[in-house]
C-alpha positions in Angstrom: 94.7 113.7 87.6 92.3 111.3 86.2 91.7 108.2 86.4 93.4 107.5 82.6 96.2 109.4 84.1 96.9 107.7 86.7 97.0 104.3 84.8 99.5 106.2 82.8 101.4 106.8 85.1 101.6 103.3 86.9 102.0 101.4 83.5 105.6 101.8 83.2 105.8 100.3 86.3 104.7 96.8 84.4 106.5 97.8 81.3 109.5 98.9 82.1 112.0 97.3 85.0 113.9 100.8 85.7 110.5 102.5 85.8 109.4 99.8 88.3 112.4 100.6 90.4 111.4 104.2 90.3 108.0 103.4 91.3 109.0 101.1 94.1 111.4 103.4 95.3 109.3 106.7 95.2 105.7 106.2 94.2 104.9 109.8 95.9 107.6 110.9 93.5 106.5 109.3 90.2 102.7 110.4 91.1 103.8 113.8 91.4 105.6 114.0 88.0 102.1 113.2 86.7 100.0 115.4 88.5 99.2 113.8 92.2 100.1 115.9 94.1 99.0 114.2 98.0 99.1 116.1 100.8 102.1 114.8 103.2 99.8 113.3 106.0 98.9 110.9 103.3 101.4 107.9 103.0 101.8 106.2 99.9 103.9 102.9 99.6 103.8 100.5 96.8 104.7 96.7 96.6 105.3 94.0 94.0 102.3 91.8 93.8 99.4 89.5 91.6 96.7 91.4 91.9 95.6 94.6 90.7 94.4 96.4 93.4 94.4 99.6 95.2 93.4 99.7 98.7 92.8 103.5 100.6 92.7 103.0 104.2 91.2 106.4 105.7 91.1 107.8 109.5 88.9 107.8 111.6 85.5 110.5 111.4 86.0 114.7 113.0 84.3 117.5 112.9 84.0 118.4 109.2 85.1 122.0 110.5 87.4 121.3 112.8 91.3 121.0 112.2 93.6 118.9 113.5 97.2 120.0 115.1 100.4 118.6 113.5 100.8 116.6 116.9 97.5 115.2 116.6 98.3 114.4 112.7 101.3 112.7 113.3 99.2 110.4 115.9 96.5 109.5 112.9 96.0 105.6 112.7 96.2 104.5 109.3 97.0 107.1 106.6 98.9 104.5 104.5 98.1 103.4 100.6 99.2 100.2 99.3 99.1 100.1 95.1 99.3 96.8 93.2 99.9 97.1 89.7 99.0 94.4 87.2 98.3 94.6 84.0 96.2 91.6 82.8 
């Protein structure tokens, strides 16, 4: 998905108040139907707001080659995505 797409997708969230509920409810879900697909360790969450902003908060540095076990996964710090949709 590109980054067009993506605004496509998150536009009926200002548009359209069922479509907000949807995206409120489920933003992994309403991604997905439009082609971001995130793996599951990343959380995505999504909140009414002003501003038009997305924030990515990413774990710490490993080992580019080195992969980490579902337990240490679970115990990543961060991991979450807050979207703010506006349209202005």
């Amino acid at each position: 998905m590109d980054a067009q797409g993506f605004l496509a997708a998150l536009t009926p969230a200002v548009t359209d108040a069922d479509a907000r509920e949807r995206f409120l409810a489920n933003p992994r879900a309403v991604l997905a139907v439009a082609g971001l697909d995130l793996p599951q360790w990343f959380t995505v969450s999504a909140r009414e707001g002003d501003a038009a902003e997305l924030i990515i908060t990413v774990p710490g540095l490993r080992e580019p080659d080195t992969d980490l076990s579902d337990a240490q996964l679970a115990g990543v710090p961060g991991g979450s995505g807050v979207w703010y949709v506006g349209i202005s």
